[in-house]
C-alpha positions as CSV (number, residue, x, y, z in Angstrom):
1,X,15.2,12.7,13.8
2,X,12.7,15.5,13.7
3,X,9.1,15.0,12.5
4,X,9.6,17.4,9.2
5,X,6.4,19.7,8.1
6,X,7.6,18.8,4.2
7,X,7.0,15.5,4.7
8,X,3.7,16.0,6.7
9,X,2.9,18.5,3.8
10,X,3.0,15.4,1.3
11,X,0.4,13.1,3.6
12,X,-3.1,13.4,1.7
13,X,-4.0,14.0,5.8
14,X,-3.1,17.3,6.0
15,X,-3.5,18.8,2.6
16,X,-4.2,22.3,2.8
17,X,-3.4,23.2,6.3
18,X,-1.2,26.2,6.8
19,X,2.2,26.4,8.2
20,X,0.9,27.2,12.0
21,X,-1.8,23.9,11.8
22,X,0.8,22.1,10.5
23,X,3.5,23.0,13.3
24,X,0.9,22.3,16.1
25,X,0.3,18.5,14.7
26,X,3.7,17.9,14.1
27,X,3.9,18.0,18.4
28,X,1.4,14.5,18.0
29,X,3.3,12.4,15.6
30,X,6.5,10.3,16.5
31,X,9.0,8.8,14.1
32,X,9.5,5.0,14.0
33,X,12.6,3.2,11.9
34,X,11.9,-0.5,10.6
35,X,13.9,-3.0,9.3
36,X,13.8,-4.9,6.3
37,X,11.5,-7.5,7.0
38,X,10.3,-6.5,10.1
39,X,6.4,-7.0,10.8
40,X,4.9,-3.6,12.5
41,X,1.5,-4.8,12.5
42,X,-0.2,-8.2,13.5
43,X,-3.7,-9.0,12.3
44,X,-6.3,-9.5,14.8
45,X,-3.7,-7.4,17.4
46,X,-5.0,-4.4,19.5
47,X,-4.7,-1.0,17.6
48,X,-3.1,1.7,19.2
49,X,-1.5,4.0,16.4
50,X,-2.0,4.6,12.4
51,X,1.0,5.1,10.0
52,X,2.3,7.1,7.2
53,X,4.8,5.9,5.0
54,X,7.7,8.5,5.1
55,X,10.4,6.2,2.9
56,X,10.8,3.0,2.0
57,X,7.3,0.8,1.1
58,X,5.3,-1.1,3.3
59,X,3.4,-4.5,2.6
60,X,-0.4,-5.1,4.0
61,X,-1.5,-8.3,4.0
62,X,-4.1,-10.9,5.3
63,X,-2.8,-14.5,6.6
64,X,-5.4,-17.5,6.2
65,X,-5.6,-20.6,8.6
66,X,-3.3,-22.5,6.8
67,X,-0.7,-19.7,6.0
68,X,-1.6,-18.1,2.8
69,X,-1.3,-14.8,2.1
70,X,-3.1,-12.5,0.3
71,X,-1.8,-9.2,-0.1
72,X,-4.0,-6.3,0.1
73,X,-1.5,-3.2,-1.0
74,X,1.6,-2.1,-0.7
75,X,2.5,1.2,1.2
76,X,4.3,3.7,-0.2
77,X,5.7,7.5,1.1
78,X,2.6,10.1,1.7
79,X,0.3,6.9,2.2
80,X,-1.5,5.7,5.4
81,X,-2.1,2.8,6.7
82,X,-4.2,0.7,10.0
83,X,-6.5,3.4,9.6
84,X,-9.5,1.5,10.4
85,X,-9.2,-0.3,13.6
86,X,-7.7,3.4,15.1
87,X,-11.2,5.1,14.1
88,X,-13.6,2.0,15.3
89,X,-11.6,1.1,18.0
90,X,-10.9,-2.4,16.3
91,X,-8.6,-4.8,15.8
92,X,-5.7,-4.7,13.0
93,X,-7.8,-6.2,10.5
94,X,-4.6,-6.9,8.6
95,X,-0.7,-7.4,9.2
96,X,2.0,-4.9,7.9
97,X,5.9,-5.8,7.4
98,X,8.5,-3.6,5.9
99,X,9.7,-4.3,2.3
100,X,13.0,-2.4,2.9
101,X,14.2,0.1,5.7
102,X,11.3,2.2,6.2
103,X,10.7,5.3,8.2
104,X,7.4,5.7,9.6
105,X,5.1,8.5,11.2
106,X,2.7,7.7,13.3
107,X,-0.6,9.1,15.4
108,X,-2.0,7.2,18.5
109,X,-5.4,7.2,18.7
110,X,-6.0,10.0,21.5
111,X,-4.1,12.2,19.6
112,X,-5.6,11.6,16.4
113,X,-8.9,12.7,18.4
114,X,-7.4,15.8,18.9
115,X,-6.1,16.4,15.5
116,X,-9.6,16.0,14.3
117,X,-11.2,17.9,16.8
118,X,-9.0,21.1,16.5
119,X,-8.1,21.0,12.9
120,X,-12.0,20.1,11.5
121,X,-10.1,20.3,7.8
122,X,-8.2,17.2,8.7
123,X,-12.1,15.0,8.8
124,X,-12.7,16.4,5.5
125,X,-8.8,15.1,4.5
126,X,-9.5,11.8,6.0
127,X,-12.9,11.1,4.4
128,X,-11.5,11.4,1.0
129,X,-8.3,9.1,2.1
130,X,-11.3,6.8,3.3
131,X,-13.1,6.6,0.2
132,X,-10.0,6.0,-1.7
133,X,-9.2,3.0,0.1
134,X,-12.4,1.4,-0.2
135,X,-12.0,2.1,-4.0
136,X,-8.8,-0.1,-3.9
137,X,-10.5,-3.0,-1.7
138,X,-13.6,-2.8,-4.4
139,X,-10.8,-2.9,-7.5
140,X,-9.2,-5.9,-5.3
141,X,-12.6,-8.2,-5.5
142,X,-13.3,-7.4,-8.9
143,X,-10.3,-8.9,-10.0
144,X,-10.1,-11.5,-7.9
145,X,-13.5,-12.7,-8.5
146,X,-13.5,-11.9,-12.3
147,X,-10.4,-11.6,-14.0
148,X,-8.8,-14.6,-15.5
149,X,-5.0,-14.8,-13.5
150,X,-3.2,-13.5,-16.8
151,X,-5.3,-10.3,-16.9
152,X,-4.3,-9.7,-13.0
153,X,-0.7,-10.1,-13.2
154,X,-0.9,-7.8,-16.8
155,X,-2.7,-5.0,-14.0
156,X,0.2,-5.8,-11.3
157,X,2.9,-5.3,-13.5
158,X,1.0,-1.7,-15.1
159,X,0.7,-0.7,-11.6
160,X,4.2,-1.5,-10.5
161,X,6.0,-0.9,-13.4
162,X,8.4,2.2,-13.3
163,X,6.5,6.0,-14.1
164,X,9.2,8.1,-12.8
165,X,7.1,9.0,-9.4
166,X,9.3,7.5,-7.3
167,X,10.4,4.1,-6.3
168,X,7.9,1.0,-6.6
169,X,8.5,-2.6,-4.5
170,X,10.4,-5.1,-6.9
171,X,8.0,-8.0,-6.7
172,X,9.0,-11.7,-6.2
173,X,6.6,-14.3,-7.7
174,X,5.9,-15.3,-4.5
175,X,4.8,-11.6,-3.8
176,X,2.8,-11.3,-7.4
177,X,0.9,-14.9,-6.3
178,X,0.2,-13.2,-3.0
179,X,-1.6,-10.2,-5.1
180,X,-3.3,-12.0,-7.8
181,X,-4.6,-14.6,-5.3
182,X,-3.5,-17.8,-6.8
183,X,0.1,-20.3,-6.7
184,X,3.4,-19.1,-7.2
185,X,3.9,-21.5,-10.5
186,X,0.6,-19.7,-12.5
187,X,2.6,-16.5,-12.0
188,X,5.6,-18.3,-14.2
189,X,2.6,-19.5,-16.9
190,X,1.4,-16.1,-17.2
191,X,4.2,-14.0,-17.8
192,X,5.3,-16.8,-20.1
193,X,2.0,-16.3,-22.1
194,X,2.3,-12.5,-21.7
195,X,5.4,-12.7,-23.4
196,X,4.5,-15.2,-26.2
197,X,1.7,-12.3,-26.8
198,X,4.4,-9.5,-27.4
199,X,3.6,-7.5,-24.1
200,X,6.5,-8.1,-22.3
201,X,9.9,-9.1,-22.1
202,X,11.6,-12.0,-19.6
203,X,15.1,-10.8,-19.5
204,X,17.7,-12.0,-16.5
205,X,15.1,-12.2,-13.9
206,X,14.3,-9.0,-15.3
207,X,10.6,-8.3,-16.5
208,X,10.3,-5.3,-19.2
209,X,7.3,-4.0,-20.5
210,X,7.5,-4.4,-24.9
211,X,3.9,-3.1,-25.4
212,X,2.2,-1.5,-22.6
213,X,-0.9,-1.0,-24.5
214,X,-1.2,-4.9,-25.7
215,X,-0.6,-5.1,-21.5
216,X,-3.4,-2.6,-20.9
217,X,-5.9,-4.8,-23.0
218,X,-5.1,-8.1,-21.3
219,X,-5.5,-6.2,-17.6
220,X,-8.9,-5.1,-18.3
221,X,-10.6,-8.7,-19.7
């Protein structure tokens, strides 16, 4: 399939270049189809291309020694990802695997040298995407160095919940631990207590949100 200039049009990359700028870096981005489950990036491998998210969602995620995860963010459409490594000539400094299908656009390096060289819009695009990240990695050591584990899970479940902007990952516990940095069974303790508190609801393997503003108070203490 064709790269498509909508989608492009939807990548914070490329805001506010016109149809022509648009149609000339279209010509540097392939298309790449992934499998649920399969693992596009590994940590600590050679980086020769970042991503966008075109559909479907994408997990980031460190590995320690022993085989614990941690997982950074999930991907989702219009987002990037591995863009790092491509700009310092790095490393992945993290591994990637597919939730679900996914399709994926991507920019090797030398072209992505090209893109910022011709279309001097695009650094200014890229800068802000930058920031935003490091926004997310500051939020991420906040929590995990001072939140209690129930106030984390309350924040993962307010940021994955359902808004009606599109489709979010379905977490497992397993996936939730992964976030909030701690075991698998504290994420059953906590949404037990969050339930006992009125915020939410355990319903066939279903979580749903009773009180999102009793859930807003527990994320943020």
């Amino acid at each position: 399939m064709a790269v498509q200039t909508e989608l492009l049009k939807a990548i914070p990359y490329f805001t506010g270049l016109n149809p022509e700028e648009l149609d000339s870096i279209k010509e540097l981005i392939f298309e790449k189809e992934v499998e649920r489950g399969e693992v596009i990036l590994l940590e600590d491998e050679p980086a020769d291309a970042l991503y966008f998210v075109t559909s479907g969602a994408v997990k980031v995620f460190k590995t320690s020694s022993d085989g614990k995860e941690q997982i950074l963010s999930f991907i989702r459409p219009g987002e990037s990802f591995n863009d790092v490594p491509v700009f310092d000539s790095g490393t992945n400094i993290a591994s990637a695997q597919a939730v679900g299908p996914v399709v994926l656009y991507g920019i090797r390096k030398n072209d992505l040298e090209v893109i910022l060289k011709n279309h001097p819009k695009v650094s200014l695009n890229v800068s802000r995407v930058l920031s935003q990240q490091i926004r997310g990695l500051v939020s991420l050591v906040e929590d995990l160095s001072f939140r209690h584990v129930i106030a984390r899970v309350a924040k993962i479940l307010l940021e994955y919940a359902s808004d009606g902007t599109g489709p979010k990952p379905r977490l497992t516990h397993q996936e939730m631990a992964a976030m909030a940095g701690t075991a698998r069974e504290m994420i059953g303790r906590s949404l037990k207590s969050l339930e006992d508190e009125g915020a939410i609801r355990l319903h066939r393997h279903r979580i749903v949100i009773t009180d999102k503003e009793a859930l807003r108070e527990i994320a943020e203490t």
